[in-house]
C-alpha positions as CSV (number, residue, x, y, z in Angstrom):
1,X,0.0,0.0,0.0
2,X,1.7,3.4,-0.9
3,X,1.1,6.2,1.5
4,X,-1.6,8.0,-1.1
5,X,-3.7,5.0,-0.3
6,X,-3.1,4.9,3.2
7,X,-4.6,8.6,3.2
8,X,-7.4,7.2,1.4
9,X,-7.9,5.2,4.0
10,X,-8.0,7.5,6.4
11,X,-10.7,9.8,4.6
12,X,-12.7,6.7,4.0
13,X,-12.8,4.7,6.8
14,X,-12.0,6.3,9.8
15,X,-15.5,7.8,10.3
16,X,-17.2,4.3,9.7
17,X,-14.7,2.8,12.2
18,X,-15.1,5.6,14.9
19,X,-19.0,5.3,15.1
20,X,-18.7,1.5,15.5
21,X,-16.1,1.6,18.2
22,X,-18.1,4.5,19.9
23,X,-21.4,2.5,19.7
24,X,-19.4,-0.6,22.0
25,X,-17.7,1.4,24.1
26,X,-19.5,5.2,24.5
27,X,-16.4,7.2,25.4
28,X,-15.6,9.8,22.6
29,X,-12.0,10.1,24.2
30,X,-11.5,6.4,24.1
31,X,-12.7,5.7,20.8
32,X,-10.6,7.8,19.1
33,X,-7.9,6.7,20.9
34,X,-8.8,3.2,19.6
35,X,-9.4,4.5,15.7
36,X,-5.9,6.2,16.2
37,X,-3.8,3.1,17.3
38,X,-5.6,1.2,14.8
39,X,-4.2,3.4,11.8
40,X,-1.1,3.1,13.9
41,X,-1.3,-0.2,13.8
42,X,-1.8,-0.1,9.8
43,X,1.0,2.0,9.1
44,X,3.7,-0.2,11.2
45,X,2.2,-2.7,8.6
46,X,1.8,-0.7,5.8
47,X,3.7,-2.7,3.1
48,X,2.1,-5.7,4.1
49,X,-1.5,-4.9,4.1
50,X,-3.0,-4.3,0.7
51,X,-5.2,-1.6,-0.3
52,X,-7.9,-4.1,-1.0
53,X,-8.1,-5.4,2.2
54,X,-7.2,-2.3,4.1
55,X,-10.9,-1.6,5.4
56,X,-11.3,-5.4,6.7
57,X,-7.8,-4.9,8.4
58,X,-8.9,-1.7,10.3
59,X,-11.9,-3.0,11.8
60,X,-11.0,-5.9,12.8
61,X,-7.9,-4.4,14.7
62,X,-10.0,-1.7,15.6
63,X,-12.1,-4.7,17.2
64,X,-9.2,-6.1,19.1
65,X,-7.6,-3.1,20.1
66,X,-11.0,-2.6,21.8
67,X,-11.5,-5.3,23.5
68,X,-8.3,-5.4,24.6
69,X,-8.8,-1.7,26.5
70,X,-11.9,-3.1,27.6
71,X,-10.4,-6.0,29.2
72,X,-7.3,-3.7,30.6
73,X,-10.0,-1.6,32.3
74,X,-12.0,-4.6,34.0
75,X,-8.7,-5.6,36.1
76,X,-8.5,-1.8,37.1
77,X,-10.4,-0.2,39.6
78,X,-10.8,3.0,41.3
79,X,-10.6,3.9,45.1
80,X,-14.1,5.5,45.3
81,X,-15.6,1.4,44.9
82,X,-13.1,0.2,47.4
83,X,-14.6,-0.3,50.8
84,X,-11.3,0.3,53.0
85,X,-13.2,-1.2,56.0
86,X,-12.3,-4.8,54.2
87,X,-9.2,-3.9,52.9
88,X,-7.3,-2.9,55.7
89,X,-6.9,-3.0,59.8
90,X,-7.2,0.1,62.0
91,X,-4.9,-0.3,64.7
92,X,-1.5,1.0,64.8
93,X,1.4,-1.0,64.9
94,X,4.9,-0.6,65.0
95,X,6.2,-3.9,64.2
96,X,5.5,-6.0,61.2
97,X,5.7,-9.0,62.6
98,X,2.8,-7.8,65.1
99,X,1.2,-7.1,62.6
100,X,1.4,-10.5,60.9
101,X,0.7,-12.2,64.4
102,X,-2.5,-10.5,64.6
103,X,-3.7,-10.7,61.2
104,X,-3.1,-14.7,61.8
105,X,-4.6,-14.7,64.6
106,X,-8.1,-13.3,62.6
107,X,-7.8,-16.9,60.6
108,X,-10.0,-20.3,61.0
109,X,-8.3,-22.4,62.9
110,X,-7.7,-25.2,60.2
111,X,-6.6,-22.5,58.1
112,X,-4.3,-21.5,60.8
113,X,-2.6,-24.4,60.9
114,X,-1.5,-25.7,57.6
115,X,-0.6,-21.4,56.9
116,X,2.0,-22.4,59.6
117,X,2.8,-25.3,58.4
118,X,3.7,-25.0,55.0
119,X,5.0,-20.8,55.4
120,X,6.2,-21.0,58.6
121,X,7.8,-24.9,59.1
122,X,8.6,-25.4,55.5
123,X,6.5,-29.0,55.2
124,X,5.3,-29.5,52.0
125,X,1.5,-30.0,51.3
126,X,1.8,-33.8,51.0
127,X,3.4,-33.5,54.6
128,X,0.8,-31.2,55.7
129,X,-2.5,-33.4,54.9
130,X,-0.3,-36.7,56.8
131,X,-0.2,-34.2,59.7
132,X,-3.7,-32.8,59.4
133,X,-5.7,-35.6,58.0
134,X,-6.9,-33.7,54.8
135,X,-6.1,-35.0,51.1
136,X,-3.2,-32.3,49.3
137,X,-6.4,-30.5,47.6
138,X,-7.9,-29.3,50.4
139,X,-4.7,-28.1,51.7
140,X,-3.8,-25.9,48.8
141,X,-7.2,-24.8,49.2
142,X,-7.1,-23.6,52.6
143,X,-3.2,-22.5,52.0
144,X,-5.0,-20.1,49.5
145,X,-8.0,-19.2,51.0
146,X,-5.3,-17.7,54.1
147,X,-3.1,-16.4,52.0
148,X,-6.1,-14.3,50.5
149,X,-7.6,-13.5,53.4
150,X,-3.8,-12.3,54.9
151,X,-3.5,-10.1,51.9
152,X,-6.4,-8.6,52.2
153,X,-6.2,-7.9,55.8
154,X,-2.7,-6.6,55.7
155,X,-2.8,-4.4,52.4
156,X,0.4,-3.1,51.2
157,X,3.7,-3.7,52.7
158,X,4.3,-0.1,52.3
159,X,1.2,1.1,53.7
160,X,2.2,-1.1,57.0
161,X,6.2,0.9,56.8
């Protein structure tokens, strides 16, 4: 494709490709952003992509490209929807490891243990269900399931320095 067709392009289908990325996504700002990496897309692949096939080629990365920042935007999340009352713990500590003692402390009991157990005595989680009576599965299960509940107790290490 030379770059007179590439211009072409651009006259003819960016206003096609705009209003369907703006009818999926209703953000002016972000839908040009995605018609814009699109045609930047095209032009890092401009001797590839032939005129014919240019307008096929722009809407379907226009498709990806939007899907992809609509993904991206799913795993982010801003602090007005956090509820910090879950999230963190409201006593002040000094010491990290109190603070680790305590947040343990908030565990089930069969959680409690095999978190010791496999983070704190190093057994493995075949070990772990011998000593406990529970198959390796529901181990890593409730290895997890304190490990998740620990993060979200603690928060950051940073917002604990």
């Amino acid at each position: 494709m030379t770059v007179k067709e590439y211009n072409q392009s651009v006259d003819l289908y960016s206003d096609s490709l705009y209003r369907f990325i703006i009818k999926n996504i209703k953000d002016e700002n972000k839908a040009n952003d995605v018609v814009q990496e699109s045609y930047e897309k095209l032009w890092l692949k401009v001797e590839t992509v032939s005129y014919e096939k240019v307008k096929s080629y722009l809407f379907t990365t226009g498709y990806h490209t939007m899907i992809d920042l609509i993904r991206h935007e799913k795993r982010m999340t801003t602090f007005e929807n956090i509820d910090a009352e879950n999230y963190a713990h409201s006593e002040q500590f000094t010491d990290l490891n109190e603070v680790l003692h305590k947040a343990i402390d908030q565990l089930p009991d069969i959680q409690k243990s095999v978190i010791l157990l496999r983070d704190y005595e190093g057994y493995s989680y075949e070990e772990i269900g011998e000593i406990t009576g529970l198959n390796e599965s529901q181990v890593k299960v409730y290895i997890f399931r304190a490990r998740a509940f620990l993060k979200n107790y603690i928060g950051s290490i940073e917002a604990i320095l």
